[in-house]
C-alpha positions in Angstrom: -25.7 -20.8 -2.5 -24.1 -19.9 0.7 -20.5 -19.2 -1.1 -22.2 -17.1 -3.9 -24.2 -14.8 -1.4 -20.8 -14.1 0.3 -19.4 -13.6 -3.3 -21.8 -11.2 -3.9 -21.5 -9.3 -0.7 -18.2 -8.7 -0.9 -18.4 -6.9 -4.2 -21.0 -5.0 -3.1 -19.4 -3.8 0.0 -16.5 -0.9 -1.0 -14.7 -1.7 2.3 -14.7 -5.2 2.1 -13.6 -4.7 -1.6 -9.5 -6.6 -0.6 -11.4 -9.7 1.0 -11.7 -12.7 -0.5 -14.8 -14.9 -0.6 -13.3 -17.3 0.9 -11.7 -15.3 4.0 -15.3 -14.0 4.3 -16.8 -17.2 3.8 -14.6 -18.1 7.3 -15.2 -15.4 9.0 -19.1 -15.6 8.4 -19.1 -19.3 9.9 -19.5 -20.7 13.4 -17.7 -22.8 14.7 -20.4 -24.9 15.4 -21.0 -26.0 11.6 -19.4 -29.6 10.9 -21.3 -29.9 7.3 -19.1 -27.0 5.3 -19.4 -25.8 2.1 -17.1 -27.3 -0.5 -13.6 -25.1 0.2 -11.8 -23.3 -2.7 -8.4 -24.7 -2.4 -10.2 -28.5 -1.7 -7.7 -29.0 1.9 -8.6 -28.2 5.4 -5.5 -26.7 7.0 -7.1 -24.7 8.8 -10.2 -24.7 11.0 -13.0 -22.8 8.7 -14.8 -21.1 10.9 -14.5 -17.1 12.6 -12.7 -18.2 15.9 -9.1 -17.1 14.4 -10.5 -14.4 12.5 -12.1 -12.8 15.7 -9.3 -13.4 17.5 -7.2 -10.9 15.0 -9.6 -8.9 14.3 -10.1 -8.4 18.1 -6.9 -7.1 18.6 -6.8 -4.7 15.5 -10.1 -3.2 16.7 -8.3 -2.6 20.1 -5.2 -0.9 17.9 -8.2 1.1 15.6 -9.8 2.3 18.7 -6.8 3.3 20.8 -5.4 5.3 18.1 -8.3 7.6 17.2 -8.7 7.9 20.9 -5.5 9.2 21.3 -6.0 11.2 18.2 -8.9 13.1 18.9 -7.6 13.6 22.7 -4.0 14.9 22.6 -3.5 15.8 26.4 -5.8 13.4 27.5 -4.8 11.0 30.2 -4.0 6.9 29.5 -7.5 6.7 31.7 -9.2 8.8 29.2 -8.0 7.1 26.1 -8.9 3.7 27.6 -12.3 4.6 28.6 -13.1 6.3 25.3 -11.5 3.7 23.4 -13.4 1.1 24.9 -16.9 2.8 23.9 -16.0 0.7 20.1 -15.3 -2.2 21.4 -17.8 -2.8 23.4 -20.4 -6.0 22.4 -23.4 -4.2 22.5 -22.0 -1.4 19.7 -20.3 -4.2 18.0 -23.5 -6.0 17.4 -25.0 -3.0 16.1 -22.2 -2.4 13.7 -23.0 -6.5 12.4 -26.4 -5.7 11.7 -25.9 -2.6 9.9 -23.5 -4.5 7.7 -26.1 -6.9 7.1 -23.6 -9.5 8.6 -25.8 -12.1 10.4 -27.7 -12.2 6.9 -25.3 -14.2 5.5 -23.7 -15.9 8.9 -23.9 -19.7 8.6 -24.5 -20.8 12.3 -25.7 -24.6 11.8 -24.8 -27.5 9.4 -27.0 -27.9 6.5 -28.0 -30.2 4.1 -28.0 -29.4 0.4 -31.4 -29.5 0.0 -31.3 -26.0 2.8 -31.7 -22.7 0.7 -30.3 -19.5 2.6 -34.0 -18.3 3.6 -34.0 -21.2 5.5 -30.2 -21.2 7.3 -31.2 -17.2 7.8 -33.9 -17.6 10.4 -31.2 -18.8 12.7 -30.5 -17.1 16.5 -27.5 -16.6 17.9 -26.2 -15.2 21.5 -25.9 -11.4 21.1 -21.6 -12.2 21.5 -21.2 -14.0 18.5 -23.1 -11.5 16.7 -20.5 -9.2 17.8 -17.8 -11.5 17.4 -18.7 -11.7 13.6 -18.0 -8.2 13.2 -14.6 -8.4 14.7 -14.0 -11.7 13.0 -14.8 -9.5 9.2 -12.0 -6.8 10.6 -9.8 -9.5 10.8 -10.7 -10.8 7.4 -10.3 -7.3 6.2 -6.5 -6.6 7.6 -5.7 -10.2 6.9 -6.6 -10.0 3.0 -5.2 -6.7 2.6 -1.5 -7.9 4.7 1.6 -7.0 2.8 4.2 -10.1 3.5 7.0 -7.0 3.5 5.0 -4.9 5.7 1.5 -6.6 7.3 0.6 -4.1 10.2 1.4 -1.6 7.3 -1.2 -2.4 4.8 -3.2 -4.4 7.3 -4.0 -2.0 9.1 -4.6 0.9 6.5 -7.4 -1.1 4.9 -9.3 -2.0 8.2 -8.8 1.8 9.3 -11.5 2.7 6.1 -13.3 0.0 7.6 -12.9 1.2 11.1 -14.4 4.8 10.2 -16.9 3.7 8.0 -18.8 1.4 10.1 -17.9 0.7 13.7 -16.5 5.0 14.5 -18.8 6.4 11.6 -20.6 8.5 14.6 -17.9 10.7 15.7 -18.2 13.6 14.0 -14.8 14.7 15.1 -13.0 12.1 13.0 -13.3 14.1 9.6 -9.8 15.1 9.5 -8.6 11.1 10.4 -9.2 9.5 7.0 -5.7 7.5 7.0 -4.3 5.7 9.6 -1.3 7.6 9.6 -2.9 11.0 10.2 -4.6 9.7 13.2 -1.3 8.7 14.9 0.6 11.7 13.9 -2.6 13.7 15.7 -2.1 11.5 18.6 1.4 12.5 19.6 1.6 15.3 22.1 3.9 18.2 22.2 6.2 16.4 24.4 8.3 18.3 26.9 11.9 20.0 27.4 12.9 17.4 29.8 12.3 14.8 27.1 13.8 16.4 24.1 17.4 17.5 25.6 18.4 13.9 25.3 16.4 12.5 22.5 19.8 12.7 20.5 21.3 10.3 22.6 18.6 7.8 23.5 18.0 7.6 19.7 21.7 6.2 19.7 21.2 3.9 21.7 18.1 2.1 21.0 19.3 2.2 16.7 23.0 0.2 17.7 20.7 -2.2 19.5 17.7 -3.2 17.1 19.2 -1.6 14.2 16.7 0.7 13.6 16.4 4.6 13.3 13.4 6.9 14.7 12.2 9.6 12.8 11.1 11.1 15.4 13.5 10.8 18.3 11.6 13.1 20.8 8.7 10.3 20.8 11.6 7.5 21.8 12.7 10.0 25.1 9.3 10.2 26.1 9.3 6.5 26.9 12.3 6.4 29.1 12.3 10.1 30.8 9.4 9.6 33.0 9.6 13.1 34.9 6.8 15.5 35.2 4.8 16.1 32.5 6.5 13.2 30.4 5.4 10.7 32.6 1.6 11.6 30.6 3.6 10.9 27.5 5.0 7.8 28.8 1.8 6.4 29.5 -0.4 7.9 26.3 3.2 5.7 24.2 2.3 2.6 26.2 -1.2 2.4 26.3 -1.1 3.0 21.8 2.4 0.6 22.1 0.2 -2.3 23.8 -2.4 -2.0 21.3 0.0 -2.5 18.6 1.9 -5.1 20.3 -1.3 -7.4 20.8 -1.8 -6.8 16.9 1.5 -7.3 15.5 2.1 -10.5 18.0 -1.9 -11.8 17.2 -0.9 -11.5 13.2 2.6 -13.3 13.9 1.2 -16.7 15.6 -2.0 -16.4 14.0 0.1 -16.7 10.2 2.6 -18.9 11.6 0.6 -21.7 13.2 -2.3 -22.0 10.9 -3.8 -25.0 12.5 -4.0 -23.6 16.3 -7.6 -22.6 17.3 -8.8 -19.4 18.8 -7.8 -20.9 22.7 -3.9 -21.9 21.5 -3.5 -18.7 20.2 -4.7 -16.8 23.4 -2.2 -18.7 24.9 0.6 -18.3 22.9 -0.4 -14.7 22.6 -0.3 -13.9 26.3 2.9 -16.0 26.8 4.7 -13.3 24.3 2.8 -10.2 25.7 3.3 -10.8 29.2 5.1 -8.3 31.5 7.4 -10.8 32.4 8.3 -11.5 29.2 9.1 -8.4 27.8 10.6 -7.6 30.7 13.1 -10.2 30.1 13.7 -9.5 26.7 14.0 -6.0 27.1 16.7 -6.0 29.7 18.5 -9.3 27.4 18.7 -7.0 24.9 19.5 -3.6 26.4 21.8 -5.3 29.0 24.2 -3.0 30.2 22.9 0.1 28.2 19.9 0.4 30.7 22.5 2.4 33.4 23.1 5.2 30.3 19.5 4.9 28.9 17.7 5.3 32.2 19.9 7.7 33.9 17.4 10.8 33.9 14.5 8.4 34.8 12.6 7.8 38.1 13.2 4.4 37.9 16.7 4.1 36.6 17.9 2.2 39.7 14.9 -0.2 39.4 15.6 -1.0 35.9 19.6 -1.7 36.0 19.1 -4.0 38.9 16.6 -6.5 37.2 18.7 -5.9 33.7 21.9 -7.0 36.2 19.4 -9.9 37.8 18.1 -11.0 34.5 21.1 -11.2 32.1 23.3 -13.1 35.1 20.8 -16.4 34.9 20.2 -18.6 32.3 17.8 -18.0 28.8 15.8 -21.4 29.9 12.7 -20.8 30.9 12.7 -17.1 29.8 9.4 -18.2 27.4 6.8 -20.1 29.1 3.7 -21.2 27.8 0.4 -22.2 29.8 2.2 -21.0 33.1 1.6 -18.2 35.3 4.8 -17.3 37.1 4.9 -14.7 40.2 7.6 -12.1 38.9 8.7 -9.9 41.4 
């Protein structure tokens, strides 16, 4: 009964029309249910329950919500984006946005016995965080169904964007003109500066013979290493949007690629990747020497050719540490 009502909801719900039964089944689950349902595929390779679903869609929502932020506040500050962003993601909003929905409905909290019909398992309370964890944890079923193996932030993301505006942002009214995903980052860049743009040419250069790829828009890719005057505001409205997609596209990685870590293992492994020290290291590995002509209009050129000179005269072990917190100065 419980695997049909999620059926049915599913095909009743046009934004939740790429997510399988199954996926929702999981992501409408607690953890705390040890009597499941009979699976579809008959194995258990996974824990079936919302922990790793919330823990995806978590960091899409913080993606989703940064974006339109920056969208519908060009010159706005990194302060302003984070603060408005943060308005949908908070629990109390999210937990309006489950009910809505009609999520905690069909959220199976408790083991059951087969005797249990859904009236029954509905009269159920739970803390007023899960209820907004479920509605994170559907997001994450909603990118994670809709994942192109080519190009998963891609199509991931373009299908929980519809979701995004429908439900959790369906109250700004100044989101008309956002219906793709794509729109709303292309509203988000700024008119970036002179100072920037005189050696977009150049940086492009750069970055492309090191990871291979080319920018379409070059002036974006100065922004984030001329950090003069009014480009230091681009520089920080780039990172604030480049963490959110970080924290998505790393969450997706470890998330696909260790299917039998819980929600905690992830958060570890995802902060291990993520960390300032990290990137740092791989950064300056990877830009090595190139960091003199890449920085050499930036404020902190000096800054950043010393620790690439530090970094890429020691050793690779122990660049990647897991479960640690290192002082890195």
């Amino acid at each position: 009964e419980f695997v049909a009502k999620v059926h049915d909801f599913s095909v009743a719900a046009t934004y939740l029309a790429h997510v399988s039964p199954d996926r929702l089944g999981e992501a409408l689950t607690h953890s705390q249910v040890l009597s499941l349902p009979t699976h579809p595929d008959g194995t258990r390779c996974r824990p079936y329950h919302y922990e790793r679903l919330e823990f995806l869609g978590d960091a899409v929502l913080k993606l989703l919500a940064v974006v339109q932020a920056a969208a519908l506040a060009p010159a706005a500050s990194e302060d302003t984006i984070s603060k408005n962003s943060q308005q949908l993601q908070t629990n109390s909003w999210l937990r309006k946005c489950a009910k809505y929905l009609g999520l905690l409905t069909c959220l199976l909290a408790r083991s059951f016995s087969a005797r249990e019909c859904m009236t029954l398992l509905r009269r159920q309370t739970v803390s007023h965080k899960v209820q907004a964890d479920i509605m994170e944890s559907v997001l994450g079923a909603t990118f994670w169904c809709s994942a192109d193996p080519n190009a998963p932030l891609q199509r991931g993301v373009e299908e929980a964007w519809q979701m995004f505006r429908s439900v959790v942002a369906e109250k700004m009214e100044e989101q008309q003109q956002l219906d793709t995903f794509p729109k709303a980052l292309s509203a988000g860049a700024a008119t970036y500066s002179a100072e920037a743009q005189q050696r977009h040419a150049d940086i492009a250069e750069i970055v492309a013979s090191v990871i291979g790829y080319q920018f379409k828009d070059p002036t974006l890719l100065a922004a984030t290493v001329v950090r003069q005057g009014t480009a230091t505001k681009n520089f920080e409205r780039l990172e604030i949007v480049g963490d959110a997609f970080l924290q998505a596209a790393v969450s997706w990685h470890i998330a696909t690629e260790f299917p039998d870590f819980d929600e905690g293992q992830l958060s570890e492994l995802r902060a291990a990747y993520v960390c300032n020290r990290y990137l740092g290291i791989r950064f300056a590995r990877r830009f090595g020497p190139l960091c003199d002509s890449l920085f050499r209009d930036s404020t902190f050129h000096s800054v950043v050719v010393d620790f690439a000179n530090k970094i890429c005269s020691e050793s690779e072990q122990g660049d990647f540490i897991v479960g640690k917190k290192i002082k890195f100065g």
